[in-house]
mmCIF file as Biopython writes it, N, C-alpha, C and O atoms, coordinates in Angstrom:
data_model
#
loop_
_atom_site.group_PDB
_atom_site.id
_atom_site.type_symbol
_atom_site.label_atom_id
_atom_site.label_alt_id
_atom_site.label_comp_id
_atom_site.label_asym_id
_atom_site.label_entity_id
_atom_site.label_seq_id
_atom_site.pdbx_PDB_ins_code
_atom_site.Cartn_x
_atom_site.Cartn_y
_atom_site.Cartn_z
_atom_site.occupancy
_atom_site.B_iso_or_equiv
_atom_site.auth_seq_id
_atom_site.auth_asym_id
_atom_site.pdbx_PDB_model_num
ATOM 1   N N  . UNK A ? 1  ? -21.322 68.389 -27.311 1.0 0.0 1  A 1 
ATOM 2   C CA . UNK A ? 1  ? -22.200 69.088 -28.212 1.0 0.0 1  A 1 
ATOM 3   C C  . UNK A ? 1  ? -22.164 68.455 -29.599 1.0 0.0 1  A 1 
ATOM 4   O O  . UNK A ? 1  ? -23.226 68.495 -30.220 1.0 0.0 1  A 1 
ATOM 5   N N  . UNK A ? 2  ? -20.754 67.677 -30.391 1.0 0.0 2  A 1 
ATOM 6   C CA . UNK A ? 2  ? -21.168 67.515 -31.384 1.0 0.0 2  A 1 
ATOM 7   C C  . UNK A ? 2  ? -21.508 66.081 -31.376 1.0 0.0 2  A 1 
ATOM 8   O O  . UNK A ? 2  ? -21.546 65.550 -32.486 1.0 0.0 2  A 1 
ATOM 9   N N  . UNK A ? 3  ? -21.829 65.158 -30.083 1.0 0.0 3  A 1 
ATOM 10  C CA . UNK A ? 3  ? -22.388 63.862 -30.175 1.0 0.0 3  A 1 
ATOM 11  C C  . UNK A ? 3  ? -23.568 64.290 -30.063 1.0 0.0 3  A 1 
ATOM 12  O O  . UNK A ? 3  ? -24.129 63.194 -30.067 1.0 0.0 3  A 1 
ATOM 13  N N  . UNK A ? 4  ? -24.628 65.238 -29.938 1.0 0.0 4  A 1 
ATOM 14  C CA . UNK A ? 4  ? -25.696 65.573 -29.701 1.0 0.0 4  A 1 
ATOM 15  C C  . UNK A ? 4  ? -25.897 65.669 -30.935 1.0 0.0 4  A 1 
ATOM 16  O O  . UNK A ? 4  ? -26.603 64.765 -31.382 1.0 0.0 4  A 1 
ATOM 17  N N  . UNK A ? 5  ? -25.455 66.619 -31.857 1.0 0.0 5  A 1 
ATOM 18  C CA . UNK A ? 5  ? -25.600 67.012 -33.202 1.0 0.0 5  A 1 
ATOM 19  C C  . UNK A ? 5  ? -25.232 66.016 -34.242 1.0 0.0 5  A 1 
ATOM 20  O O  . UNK A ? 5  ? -25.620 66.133 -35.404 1.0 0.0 5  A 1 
ATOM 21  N N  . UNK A ? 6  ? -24.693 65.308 -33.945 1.0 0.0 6  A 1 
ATOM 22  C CA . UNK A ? 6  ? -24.957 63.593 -34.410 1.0 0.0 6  A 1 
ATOM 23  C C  . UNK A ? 6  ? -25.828 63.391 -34.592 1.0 0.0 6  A 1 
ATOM 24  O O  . UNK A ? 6  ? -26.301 63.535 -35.719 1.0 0.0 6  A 1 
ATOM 25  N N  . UNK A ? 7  ? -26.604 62.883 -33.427 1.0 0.0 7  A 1 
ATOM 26  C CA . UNK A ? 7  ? -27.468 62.115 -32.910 1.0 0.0 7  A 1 
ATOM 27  C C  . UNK A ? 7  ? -28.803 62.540 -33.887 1.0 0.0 7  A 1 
ATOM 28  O O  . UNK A ? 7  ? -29.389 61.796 -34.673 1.0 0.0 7  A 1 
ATOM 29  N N  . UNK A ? 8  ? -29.103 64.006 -33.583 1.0 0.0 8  A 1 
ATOM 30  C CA . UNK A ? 8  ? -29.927 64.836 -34.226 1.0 0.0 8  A 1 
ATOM 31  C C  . UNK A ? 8  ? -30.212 64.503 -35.476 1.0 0.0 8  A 1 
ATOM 32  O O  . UNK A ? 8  ? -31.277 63.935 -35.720 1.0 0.0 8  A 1 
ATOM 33  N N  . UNK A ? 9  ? -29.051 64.887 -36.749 1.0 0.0 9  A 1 
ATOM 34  C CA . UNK A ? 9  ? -28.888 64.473 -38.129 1.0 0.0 9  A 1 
ATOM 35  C C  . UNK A ? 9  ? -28.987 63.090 -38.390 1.0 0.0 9  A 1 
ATOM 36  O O  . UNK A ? 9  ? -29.064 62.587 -39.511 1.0 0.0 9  A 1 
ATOM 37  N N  . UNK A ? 10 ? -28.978 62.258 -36.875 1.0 0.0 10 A 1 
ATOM 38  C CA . UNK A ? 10 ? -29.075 60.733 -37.314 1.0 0.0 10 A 1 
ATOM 39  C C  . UNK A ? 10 ? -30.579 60.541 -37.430 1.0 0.0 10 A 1 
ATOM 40  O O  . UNK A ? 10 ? -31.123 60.123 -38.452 1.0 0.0 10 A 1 
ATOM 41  N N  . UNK A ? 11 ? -31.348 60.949 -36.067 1.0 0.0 11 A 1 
ATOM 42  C CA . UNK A ? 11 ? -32.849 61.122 -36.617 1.0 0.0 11 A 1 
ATOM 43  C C  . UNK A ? 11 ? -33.598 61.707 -37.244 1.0 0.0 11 A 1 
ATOM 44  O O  . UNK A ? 11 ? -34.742 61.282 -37.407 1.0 0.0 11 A 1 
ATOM 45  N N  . UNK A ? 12 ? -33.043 63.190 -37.933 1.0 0.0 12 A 1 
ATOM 46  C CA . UNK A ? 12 ? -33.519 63.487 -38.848 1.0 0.0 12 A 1 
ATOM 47  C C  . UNK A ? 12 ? -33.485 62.667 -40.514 1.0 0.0 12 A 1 
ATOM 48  O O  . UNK A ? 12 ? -34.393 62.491 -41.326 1.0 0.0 12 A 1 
ATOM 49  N N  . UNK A ? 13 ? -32.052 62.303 -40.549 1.0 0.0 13 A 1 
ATOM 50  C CA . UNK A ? 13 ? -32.027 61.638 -41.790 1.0 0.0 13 A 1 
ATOM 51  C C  . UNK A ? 13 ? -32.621 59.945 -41.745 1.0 0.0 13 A 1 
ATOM 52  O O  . UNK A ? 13 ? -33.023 59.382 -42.763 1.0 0.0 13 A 1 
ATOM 53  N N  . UNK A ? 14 ? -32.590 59.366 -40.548 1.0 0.0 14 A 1 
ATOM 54  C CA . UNK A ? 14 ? -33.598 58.001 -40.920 1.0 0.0 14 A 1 
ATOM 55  C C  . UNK A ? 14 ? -34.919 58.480 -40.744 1.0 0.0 14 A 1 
ATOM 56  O O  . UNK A ? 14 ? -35.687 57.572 -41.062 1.0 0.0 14 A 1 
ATOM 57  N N  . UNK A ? 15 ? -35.663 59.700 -40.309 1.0 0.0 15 A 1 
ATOM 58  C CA . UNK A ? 15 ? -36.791 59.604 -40.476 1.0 0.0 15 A 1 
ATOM 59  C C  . UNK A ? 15 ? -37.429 60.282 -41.771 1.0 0.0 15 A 1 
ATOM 60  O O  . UNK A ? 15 ? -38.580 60.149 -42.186 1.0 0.0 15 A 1 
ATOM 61  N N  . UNK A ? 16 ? -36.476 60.979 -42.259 1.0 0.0 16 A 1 
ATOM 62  C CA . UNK A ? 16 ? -36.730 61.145 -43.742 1.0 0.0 16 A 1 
ATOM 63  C C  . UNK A ? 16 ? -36.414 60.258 -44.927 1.0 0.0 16 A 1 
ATOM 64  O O  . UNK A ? 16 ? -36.860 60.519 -46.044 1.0 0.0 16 A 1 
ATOM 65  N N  . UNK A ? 17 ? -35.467 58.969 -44.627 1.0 0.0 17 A 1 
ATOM 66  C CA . UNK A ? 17 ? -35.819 58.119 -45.340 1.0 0.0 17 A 1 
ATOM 67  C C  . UNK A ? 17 ? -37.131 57.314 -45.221 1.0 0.0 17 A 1 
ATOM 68  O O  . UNK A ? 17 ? -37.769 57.023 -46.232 1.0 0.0 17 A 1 
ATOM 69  N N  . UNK A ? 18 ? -37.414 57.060 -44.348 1.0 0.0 18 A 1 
ATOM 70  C CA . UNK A ? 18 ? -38.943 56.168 -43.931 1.0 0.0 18 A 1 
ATOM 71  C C  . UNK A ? 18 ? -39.762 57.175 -44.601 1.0 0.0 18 A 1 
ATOM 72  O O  . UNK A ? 18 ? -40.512 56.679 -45.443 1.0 0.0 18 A 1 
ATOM 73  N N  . UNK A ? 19 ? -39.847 58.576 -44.463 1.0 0.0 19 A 1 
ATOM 74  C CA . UNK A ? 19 ? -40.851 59.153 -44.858 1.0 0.0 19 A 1 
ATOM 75  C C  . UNK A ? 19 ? -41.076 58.961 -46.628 1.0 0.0 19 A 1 
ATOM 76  O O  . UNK A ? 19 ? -42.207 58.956 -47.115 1.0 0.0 19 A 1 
ATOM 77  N N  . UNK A ? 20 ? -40.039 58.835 -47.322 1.0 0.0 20 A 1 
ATOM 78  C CA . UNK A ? 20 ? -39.539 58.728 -48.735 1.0 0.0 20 A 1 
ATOM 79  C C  . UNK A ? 20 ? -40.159 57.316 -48.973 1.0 0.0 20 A 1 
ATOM 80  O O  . UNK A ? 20 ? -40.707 56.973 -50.021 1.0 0.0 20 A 1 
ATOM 81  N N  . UNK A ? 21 ? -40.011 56.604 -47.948 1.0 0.0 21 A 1 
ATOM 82  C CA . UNK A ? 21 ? -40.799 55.311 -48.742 1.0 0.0 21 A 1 
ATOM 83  C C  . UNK A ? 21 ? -41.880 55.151 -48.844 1.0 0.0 21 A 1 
ATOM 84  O O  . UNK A ? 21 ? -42.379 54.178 -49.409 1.0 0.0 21 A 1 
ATOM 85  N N  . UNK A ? 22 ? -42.730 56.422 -48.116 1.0 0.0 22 A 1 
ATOM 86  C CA . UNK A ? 22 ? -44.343 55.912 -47.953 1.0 0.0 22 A 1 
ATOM 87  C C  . UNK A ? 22 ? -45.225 55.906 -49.146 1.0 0.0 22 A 1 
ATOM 88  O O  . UNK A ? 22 ? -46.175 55.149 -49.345 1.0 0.0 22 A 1 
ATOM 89  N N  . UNK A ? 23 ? -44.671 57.088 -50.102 1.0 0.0 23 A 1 
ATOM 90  C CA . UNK A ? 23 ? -45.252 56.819 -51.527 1.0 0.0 23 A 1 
ATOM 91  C C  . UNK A ? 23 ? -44.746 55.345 -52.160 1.0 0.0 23 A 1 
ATOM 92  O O  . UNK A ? 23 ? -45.389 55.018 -53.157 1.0 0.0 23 A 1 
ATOM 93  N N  . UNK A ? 24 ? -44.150 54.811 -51.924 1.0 0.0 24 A 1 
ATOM 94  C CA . UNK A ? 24 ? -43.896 53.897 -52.912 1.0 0.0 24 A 1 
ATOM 95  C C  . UNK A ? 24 ? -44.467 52.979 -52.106 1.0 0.0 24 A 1 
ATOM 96  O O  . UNK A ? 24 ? -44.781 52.145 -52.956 1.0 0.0 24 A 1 
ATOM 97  N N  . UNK A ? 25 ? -44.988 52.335 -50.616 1.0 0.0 25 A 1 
ATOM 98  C CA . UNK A ? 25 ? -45.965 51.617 -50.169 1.0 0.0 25 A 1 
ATOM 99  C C  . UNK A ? 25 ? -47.415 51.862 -50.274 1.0 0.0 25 A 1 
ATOM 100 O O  . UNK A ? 25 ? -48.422 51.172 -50.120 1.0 0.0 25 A 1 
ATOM 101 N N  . UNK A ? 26 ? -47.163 53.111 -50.598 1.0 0.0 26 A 1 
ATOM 102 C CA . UNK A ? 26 ? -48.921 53.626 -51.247 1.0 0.0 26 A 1 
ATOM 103 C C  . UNK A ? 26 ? -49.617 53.107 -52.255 1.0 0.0 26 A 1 
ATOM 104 O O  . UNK A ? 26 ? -50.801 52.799 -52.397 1.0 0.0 26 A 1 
ATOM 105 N N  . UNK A ? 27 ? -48.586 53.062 -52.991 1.0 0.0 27 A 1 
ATOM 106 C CA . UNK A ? 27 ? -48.395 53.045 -55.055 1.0 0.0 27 A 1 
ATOM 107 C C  . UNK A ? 27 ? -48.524 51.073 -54.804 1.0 0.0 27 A 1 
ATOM 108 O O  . UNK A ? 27 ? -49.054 50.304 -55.606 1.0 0.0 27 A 1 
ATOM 109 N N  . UNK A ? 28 ? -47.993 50.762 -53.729 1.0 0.0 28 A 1 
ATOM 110 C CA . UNK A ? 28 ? -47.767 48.928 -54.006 1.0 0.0 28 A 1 
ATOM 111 C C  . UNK A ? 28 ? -49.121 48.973 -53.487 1.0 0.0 28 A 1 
ATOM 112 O O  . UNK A ? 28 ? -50.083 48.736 -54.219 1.0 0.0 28 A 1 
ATOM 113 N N  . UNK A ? 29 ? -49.250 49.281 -52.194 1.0 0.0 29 A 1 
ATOM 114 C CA . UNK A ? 29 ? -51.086 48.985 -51.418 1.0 0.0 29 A 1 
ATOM 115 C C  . UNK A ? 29 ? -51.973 49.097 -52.581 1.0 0.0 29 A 1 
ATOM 116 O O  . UNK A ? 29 ? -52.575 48.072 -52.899 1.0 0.0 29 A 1 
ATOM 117 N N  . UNK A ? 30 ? -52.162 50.166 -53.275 1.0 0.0 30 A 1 
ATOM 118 C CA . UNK A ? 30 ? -53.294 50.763 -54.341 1.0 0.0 30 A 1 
ATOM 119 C C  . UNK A ? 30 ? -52.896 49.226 -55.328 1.0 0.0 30 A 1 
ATOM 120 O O  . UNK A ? 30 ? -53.546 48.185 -55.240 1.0 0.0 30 A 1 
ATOM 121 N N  . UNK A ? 31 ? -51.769 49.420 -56.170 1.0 0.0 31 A 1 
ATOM 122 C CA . UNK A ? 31 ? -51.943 47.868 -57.125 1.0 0.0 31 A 1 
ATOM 123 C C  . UNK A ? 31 ? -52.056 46.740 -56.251 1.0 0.0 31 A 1 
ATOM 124 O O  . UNK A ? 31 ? -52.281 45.734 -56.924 1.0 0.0 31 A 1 
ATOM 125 N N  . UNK A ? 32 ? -51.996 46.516 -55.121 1.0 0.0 32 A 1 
ATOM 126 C CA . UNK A ? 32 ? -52.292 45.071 -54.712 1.0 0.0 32 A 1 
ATOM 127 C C  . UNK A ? 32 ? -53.897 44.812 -54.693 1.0 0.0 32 A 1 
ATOM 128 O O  . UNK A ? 32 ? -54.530 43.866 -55.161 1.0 0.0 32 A 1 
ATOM 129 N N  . UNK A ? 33 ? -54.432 46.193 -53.860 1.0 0.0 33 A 1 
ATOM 130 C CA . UNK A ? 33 ? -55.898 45.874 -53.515 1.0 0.0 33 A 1 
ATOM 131 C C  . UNK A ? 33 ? -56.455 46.089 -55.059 1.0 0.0 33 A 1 
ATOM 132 O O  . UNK A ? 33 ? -57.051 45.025 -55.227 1.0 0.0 33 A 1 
ATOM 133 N N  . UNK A ? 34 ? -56.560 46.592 -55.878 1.0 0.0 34 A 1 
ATOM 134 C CA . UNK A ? 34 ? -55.886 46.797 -57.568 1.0 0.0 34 A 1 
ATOM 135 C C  . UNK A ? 34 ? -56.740 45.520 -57.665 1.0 0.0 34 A 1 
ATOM 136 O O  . UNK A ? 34 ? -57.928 45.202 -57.718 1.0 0.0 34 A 1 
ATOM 137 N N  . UNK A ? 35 ? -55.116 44.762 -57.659 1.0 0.0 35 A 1 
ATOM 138 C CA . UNK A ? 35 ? -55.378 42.996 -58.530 1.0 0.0 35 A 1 
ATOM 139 C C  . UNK A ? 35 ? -56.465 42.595 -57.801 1.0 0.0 35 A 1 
ATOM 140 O O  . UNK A ? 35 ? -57.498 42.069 -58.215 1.0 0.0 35 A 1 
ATOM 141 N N  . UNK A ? 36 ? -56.097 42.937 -56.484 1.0 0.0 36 A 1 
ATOM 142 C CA . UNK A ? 36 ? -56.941 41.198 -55.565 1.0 0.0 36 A 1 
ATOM 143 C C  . UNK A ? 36 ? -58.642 41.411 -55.945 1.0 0.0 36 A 1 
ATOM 144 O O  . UNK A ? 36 ? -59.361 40.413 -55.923 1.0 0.0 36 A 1 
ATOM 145 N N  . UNK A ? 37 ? -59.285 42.897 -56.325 1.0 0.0 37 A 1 
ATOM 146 C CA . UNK A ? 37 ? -60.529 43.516 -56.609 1.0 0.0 37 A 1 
ATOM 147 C C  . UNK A ? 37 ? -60.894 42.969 -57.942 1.0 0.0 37 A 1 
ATOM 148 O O  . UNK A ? 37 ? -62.035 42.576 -58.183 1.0 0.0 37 A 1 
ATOM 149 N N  . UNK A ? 38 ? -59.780 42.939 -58.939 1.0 0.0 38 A 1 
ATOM 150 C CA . UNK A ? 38 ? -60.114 42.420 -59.990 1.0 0.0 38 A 1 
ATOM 151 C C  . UNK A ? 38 ? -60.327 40.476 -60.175 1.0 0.0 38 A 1 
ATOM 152 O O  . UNK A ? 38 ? -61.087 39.780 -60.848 1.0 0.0 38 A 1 
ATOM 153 N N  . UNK A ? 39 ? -59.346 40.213 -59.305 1.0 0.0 39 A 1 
ATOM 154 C CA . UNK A ? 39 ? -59.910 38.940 -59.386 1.0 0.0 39 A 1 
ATOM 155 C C  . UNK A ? 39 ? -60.948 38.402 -58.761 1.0 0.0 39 A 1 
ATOM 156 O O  . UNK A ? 39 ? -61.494 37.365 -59.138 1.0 0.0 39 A 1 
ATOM 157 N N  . UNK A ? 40 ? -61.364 39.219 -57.546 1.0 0.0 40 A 1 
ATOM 158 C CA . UNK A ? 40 ? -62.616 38.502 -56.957 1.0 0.0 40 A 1 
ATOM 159 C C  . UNK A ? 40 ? -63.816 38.816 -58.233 1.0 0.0 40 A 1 
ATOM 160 O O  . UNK A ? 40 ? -64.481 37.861 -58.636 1.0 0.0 40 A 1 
ATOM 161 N N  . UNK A ? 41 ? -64.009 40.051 -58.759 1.0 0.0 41 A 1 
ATOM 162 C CA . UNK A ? 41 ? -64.838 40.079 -59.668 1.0 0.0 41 A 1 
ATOM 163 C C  . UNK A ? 41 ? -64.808 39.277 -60.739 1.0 0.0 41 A 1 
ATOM 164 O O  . UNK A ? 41 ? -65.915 38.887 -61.109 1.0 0.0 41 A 1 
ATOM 165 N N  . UNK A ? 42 ? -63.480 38.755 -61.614 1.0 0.0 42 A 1 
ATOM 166 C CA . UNK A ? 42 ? -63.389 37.832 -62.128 1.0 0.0 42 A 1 
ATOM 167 C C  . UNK A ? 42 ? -64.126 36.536 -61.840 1.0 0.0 42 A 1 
ATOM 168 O O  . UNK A ? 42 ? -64.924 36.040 -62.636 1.0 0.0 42 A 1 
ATOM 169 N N  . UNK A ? 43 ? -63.768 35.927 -60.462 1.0 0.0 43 A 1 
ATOM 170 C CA . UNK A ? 43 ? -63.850 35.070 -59.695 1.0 0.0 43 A 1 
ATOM 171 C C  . UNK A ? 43 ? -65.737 34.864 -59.771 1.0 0.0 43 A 1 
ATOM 172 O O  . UNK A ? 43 ? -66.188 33.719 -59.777 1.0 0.0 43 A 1 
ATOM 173 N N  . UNK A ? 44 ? -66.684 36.070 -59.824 1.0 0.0 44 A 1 
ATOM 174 C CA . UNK A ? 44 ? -67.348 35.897 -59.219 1.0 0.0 44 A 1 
ATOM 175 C C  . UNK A ? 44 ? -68.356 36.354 -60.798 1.0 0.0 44 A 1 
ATOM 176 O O  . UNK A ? 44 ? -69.585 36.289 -60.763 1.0 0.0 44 A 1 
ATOM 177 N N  . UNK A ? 45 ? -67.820 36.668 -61.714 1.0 0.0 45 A 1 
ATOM 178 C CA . UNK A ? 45 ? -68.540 36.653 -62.840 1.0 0.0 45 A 1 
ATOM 179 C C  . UNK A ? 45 ? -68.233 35.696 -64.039 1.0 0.0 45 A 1 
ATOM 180 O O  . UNK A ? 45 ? -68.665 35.882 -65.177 1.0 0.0 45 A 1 
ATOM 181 N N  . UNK A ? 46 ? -67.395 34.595 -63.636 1.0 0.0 46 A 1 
ATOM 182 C CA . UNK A ? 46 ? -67.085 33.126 -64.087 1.0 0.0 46 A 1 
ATOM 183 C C  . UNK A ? 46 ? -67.841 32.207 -63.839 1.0 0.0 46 A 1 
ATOM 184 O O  . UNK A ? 46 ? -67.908 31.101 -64.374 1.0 0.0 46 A 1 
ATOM 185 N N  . UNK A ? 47 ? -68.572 32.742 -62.827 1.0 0.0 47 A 1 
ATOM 186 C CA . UNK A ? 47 ? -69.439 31.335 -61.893 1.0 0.0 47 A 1 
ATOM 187 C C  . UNK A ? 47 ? -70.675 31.309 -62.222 1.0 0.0 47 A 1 
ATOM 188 O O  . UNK A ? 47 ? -71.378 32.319 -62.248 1.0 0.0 47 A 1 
ATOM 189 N N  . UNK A ? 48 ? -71.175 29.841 -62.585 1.0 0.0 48 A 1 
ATOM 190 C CA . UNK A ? 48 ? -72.503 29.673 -63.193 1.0 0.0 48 A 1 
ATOM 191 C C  . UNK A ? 48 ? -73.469 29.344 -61.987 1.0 0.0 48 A 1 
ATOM 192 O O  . UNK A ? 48 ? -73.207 28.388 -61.257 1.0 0.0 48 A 1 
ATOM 193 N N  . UNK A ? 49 ? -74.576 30.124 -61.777 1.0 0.0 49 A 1 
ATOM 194 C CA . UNK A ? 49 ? -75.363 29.696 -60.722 1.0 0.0 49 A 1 
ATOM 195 C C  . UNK A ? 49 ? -76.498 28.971 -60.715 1.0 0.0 49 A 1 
ATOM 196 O O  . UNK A ? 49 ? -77.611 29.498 -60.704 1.0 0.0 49 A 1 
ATOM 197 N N  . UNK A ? 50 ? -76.335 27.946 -60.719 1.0 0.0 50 A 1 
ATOM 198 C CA . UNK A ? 50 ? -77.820 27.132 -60.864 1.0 0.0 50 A 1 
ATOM 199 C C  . UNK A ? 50 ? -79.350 27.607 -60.197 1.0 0.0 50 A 1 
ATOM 200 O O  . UNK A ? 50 ? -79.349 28.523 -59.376 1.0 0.0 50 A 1 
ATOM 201 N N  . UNK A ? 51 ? -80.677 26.928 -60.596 1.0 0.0 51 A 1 
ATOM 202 C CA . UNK A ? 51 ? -81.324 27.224 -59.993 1.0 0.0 51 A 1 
ATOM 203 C C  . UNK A ? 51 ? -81.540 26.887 -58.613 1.0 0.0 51 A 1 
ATOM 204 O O  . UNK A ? 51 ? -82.047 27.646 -57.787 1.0 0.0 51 A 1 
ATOM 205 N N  . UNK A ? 52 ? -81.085 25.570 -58.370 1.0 0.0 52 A 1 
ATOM 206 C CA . UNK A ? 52 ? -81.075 25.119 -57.106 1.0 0.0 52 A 1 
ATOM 207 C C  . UNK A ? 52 ? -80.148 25.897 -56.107 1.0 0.0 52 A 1 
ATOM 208 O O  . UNK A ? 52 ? -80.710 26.326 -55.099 1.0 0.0 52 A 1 
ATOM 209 N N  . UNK A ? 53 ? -78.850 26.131 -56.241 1.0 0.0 53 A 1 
ATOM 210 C CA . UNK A ? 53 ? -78.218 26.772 -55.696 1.0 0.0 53 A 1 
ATOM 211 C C  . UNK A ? 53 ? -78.859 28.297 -54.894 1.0 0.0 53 A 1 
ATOM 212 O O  . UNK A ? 53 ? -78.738 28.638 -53.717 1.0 0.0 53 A 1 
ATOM 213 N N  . UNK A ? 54 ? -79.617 29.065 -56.137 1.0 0.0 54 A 1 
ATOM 214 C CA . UNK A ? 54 ? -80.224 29.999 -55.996 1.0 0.0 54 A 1 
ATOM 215 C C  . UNK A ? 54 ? -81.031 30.255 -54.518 1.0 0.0 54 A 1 
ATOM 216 O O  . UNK A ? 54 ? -80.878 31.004 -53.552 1.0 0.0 54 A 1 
ATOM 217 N N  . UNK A ? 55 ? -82.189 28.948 -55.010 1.0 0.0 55 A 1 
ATOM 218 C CA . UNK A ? 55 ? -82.806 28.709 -54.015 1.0 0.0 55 A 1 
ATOM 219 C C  . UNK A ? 55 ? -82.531 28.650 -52.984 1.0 0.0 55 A 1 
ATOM 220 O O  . UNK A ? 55 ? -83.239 29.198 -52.140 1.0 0.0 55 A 1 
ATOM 221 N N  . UNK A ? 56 ? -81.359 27.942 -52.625 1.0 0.0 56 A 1 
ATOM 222 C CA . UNK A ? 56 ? -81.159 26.996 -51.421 1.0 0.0 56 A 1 
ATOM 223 C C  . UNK A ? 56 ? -80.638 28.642 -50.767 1.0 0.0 56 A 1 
ATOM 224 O O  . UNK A ? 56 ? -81.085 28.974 -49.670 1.0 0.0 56 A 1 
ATOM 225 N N  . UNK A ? 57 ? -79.727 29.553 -51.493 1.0 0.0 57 A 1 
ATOM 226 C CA . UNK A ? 57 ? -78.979 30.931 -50.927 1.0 0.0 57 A 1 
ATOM 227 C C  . UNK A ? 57 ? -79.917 31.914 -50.230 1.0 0.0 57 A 1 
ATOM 228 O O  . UNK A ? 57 ? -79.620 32.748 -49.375 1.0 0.0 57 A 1 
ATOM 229 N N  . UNK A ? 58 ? -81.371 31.587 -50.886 1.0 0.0 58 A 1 
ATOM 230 C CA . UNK A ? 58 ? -82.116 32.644 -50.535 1.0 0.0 58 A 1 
ATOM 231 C C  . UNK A ? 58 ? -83.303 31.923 -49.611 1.0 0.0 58 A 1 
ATOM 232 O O  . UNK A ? 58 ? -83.405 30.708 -49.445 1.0 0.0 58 A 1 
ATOM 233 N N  . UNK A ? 59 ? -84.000 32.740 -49.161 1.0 0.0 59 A 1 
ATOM 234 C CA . UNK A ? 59 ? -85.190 32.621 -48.115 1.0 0.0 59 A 1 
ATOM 235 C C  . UNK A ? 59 ? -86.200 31.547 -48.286 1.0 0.0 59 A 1 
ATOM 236 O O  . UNK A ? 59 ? -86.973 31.078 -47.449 1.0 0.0 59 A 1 
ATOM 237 N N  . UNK A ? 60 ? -86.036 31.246 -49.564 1.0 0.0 60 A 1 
ATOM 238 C CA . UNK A ? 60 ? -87.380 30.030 -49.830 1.0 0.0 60 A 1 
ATOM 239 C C  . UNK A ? 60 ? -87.505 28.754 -48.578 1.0 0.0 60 A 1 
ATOM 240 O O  . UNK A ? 60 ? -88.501 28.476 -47.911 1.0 0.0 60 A 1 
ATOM 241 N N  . UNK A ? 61 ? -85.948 28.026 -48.528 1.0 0.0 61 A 1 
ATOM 242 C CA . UNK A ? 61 ? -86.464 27.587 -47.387 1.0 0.0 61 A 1 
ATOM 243 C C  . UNK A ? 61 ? -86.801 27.394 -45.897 1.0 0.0 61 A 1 
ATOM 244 O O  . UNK A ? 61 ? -87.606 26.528 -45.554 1.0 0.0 61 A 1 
#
């Protein structure tokens, strides 16, 4: 009985540590997708687009 009740407090307490970390993988996910959002917009309001380019992207030919 008390290797059972071990066992028990053993999965209760590692699954309440895992549960304890999920805010703080939340908090990292949110600032990663965060940065990586800001730099594609960066990325993509740095860039000079010619007219040709334009063209060639769209339906004209």
């Amino acid at each position: 009985m008390g290797a059972v009740l071990f066992y028990c407090h053993l999965v209760i307490y590692n699954s309440l540590r895992r549960l304890s970390l999920f805010p703080i993988l939340l908090v990292y996910r949110i600032r990663l997708s965060h940065s990586s959002r800001i730099t594609k917009i960066q990325q993509v309001t740095s860039t000079r687009q010619t007219m040709d380019e334009h063209i060639k992207k769209n339906v004209w030919n």
